[in-house]
LUMVEXTOR-775999 format. One record per residue (C-alpha): x, y, z; residue in one letter. Coordinates in nm, 3 decimals. Example, Ala and Ser with C-alpha at 12.3 -4.5 7.8 and 13.67 -1.06 7.14 Angstrom:
2
<rec><xx>1.230</xx><yy>-0.450</yy><zz>0.780</zz><resn>a</resn></rec>
<rec><xx>1.367</xx><yy>-0.106</yy><zz>0.714</zz><resn>s</resn></rec>
***
This chain:
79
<rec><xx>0.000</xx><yy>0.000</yy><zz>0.000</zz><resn>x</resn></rec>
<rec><xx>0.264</xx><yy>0.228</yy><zz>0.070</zz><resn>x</resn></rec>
<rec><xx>0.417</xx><yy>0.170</yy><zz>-0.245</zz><resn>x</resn></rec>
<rec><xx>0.128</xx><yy>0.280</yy><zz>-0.448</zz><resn>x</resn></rec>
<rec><xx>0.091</xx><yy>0.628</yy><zz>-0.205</zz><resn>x</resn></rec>
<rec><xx>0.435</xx><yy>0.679</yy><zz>-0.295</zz><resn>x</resn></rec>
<rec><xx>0.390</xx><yy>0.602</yy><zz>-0.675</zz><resn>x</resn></rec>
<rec><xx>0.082</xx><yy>0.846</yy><zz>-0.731</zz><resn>x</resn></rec>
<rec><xx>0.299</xx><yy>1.104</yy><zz>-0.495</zz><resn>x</resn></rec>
<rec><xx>0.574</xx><yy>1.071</yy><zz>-0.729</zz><resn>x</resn></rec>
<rec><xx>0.302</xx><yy>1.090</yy><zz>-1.053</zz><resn>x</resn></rec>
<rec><xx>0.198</xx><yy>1.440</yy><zz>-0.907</zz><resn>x</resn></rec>
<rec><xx>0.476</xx><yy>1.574</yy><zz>-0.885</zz><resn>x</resn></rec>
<rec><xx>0.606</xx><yy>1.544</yy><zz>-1.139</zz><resn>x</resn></rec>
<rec><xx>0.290</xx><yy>1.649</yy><zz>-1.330</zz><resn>x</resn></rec>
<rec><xx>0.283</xx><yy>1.898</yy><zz>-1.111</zz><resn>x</resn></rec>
<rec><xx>0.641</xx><yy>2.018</yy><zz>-1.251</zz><resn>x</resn></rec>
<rec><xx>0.511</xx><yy>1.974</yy><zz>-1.591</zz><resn>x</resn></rec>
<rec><xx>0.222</xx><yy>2.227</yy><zz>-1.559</zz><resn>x</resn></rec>
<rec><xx>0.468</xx><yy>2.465</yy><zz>-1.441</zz><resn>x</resn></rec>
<rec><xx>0.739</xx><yy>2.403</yy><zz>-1.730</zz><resn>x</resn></rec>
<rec><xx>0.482</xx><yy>2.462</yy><zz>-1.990</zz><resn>x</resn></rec>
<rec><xx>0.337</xx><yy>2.782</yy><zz>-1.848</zz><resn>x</resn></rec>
<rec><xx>0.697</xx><yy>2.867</yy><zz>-1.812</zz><resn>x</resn></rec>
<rec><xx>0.814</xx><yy>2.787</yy><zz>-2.111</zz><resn>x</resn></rec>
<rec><xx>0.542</xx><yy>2.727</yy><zz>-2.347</zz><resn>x</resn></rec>
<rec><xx>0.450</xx><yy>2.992</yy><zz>-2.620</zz><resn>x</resn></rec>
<rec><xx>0.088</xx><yy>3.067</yy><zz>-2.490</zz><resn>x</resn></rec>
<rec><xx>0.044</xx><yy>3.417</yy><zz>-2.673</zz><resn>x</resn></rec>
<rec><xx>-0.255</xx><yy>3.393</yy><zz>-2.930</zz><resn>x</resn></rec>
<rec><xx>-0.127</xx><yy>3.521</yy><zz>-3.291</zz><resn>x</resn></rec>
<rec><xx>-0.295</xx><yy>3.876</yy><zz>-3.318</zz><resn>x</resn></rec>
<rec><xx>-0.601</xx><yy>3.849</yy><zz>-3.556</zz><resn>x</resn></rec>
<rec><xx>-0.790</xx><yy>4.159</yy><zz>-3.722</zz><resn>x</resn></rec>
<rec><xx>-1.130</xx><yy>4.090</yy><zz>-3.780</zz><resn>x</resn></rec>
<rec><xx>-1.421</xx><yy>4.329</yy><zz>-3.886</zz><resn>x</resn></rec>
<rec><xx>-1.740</xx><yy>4.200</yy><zz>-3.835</zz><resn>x</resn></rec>
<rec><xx>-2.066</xx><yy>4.442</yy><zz>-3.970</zz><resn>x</resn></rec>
<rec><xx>-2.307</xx><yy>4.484</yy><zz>-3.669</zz><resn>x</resn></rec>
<rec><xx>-2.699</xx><yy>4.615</yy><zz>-3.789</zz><resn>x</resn></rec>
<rec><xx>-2.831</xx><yy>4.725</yy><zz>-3.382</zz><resn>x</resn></rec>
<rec><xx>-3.233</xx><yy>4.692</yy><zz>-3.355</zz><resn>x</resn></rec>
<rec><xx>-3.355</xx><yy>5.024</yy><zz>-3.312</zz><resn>x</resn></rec>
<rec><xx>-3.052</xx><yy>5.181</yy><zz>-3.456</zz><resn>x</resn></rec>
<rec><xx>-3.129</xx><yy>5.141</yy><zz>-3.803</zz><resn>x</resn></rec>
<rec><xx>-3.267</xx><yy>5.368</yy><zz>-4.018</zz><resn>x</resn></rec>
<rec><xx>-3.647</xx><yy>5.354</yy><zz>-4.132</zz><resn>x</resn></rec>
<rec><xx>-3.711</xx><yy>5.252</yy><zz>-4.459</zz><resn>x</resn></rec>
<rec><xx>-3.798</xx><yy>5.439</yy><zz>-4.700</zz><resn>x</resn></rec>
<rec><xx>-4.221</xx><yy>5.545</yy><zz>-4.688</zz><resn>x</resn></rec>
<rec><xx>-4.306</xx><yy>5.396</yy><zz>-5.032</zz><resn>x</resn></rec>
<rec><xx>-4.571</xx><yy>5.628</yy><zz>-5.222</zz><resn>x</resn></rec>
<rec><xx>-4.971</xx><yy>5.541</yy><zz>-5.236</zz><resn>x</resn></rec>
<rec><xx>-5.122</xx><yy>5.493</yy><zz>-5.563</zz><resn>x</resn></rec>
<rec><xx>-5.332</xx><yy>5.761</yy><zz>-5.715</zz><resn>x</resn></rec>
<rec><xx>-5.230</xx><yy>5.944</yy><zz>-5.410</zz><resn>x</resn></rec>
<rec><xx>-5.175</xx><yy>6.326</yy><zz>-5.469</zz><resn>x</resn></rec>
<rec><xx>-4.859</xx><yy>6.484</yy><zz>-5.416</zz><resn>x</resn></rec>
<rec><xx>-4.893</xx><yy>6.769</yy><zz>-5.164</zz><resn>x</resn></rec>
<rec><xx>-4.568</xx><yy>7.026</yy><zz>-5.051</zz><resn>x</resn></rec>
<rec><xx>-4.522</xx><yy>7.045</yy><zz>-4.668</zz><resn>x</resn></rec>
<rec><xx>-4.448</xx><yy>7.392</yy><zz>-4.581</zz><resn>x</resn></rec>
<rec><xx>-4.200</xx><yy>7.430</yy><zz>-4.331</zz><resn>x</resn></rec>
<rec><xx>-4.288</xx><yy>7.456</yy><zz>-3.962</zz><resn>x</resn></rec>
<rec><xx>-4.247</xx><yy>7.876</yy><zz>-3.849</zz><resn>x</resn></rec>
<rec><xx>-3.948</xx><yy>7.933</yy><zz>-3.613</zz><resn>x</resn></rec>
<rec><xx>-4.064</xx><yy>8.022</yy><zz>-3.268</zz><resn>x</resn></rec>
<rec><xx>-4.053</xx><yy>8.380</yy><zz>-3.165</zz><resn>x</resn></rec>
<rec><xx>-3.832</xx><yy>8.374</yy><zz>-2.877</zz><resn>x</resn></rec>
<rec><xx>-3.486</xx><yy>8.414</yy><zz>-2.968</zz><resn>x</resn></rec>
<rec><xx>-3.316</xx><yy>8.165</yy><zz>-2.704</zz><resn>x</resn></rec>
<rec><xx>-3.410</xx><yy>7.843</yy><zz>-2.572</zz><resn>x</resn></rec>
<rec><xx>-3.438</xx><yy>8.042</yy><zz>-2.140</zz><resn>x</resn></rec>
<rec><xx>-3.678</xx><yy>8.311</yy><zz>-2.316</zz><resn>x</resn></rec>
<rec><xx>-3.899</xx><yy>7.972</yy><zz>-2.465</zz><resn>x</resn></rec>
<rec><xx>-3.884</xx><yy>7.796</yy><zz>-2.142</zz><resn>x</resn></rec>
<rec><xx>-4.028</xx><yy>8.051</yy><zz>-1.943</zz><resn>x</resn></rec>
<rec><xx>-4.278</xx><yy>8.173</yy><zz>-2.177</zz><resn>x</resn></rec>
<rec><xx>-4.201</xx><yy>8.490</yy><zz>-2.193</zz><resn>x</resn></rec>
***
């Protein structure tokens, strides 16, 4: 029995040693790799485009009239 302690002692050892050798010694560094991967986010995407009703008439949008305050303070408190 105390043979077969001392055999598996030995064994772990010496694997132990052989971790440590390779960590030490062995070439572990990954080779650098560029890679460019195209990501489409939900919600981040733009709309498609409206697509136009038949028979539907074309009508210009005018503009929307700039507010009469001159600063964003004189808006705010509705002066």
């Amino acid at each position: 029995m105390g043979r077969i302690l001392q055999a598996v002692f030995i064994l772990v050892v010496l694997g132990a040693l052989g971790v440590l050798g390779y960590a030490y010694f062995g070439d572990m560094e990954a080779d650098p790799v560029q890679t460019r991967t195209p990501v489409t986010l939900p919600g981040l995407a733009p709309p498609p485009p409206a697509q136009p009703v038949p028979g539907a008439a074309l009508v210009p949008v005018a503009p929307s009239a700039a507010p009469e305050s001159s600063t964003p303070a004189e808006a705010a408190s509705g002066q």
